[in-house]
One Martini backbone bead per residue (centre of mass of N, CA, C, O) as a GRO file, in nm:
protein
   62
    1UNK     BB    1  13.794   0.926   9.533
    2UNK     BB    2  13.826   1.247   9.389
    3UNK     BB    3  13.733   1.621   9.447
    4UNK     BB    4  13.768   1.873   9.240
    5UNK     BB    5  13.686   2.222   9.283
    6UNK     BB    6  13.456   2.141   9.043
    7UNK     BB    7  13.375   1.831   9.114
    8UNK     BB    8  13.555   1.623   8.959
    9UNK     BB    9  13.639   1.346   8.898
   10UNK     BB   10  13.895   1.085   9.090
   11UNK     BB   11  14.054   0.794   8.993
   12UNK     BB   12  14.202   0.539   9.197
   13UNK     BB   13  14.412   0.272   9.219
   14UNK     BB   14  14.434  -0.014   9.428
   15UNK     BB   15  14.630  -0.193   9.560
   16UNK     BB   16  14.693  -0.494   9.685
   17UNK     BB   17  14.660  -0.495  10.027
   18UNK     BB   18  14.510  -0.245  10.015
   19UNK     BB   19  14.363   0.036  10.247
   20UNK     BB   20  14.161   0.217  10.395
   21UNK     BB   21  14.198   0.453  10.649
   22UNK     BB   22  13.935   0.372  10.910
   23UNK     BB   23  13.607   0.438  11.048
   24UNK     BB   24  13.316   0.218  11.207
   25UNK     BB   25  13.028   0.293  11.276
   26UNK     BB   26  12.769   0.143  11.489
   27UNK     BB   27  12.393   0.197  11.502
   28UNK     BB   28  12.235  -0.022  11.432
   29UNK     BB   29  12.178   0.014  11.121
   30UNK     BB   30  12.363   0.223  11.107
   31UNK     BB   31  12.665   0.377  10.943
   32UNK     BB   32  13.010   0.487  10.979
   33UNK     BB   33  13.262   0.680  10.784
   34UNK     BB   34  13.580   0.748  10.855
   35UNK     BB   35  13.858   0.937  10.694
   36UNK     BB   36  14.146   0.902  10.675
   37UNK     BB   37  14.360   1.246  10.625
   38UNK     BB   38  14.630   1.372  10.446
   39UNK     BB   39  14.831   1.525  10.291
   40UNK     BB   40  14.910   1.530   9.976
   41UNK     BB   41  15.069   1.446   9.733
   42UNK     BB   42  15.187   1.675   9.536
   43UNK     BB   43  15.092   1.582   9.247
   44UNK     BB   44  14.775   1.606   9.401
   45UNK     BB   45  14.738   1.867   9.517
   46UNK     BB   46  14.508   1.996   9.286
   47UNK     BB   47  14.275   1.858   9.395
   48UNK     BB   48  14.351   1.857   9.710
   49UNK     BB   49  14.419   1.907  10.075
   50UNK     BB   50  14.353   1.602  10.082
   51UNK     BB   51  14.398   1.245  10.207
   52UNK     BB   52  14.386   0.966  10.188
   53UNK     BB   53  14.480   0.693  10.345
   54UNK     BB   54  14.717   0.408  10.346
   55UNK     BB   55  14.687   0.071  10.410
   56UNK     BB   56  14.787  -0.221  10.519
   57UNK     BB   57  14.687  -0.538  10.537
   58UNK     BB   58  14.580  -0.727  10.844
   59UNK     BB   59  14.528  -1.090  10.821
   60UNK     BB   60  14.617  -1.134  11.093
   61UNK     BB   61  14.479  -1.422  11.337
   62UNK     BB   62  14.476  -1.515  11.671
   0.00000   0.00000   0.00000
């Protein structure tokens, strides 16, 4: 979800297999979400002048 420059919520739907790239720290129950953001799409340049990044996960497990 991002709010455009009016406060106005937009939701994208995520495909299967993708998520937000974020880090997340934790300091006892605390816990922080970082999101990575990059340039927006084009298409929706007028929402935000930023994008949250989104990433392939990788559920390979060594």
């Amino acid at each position: 979800m991002e709010k455009d420059a009016s406060r106005m919520s937009h939701w994208f739907e995520m495909q299967e297999g993708f998520a937000l790239d974020c880090l997340v720290l934790r300091e006892g129950d605390q816990r922080r979400v970082y999101v990575v953001t990059s340039t927006p799409p084009e298409e929706f340049s007028w929402i935000h002048d930023r994008w949250p990044l989104v990433a392939a996960l990788n559920l390979k497990r060594s």
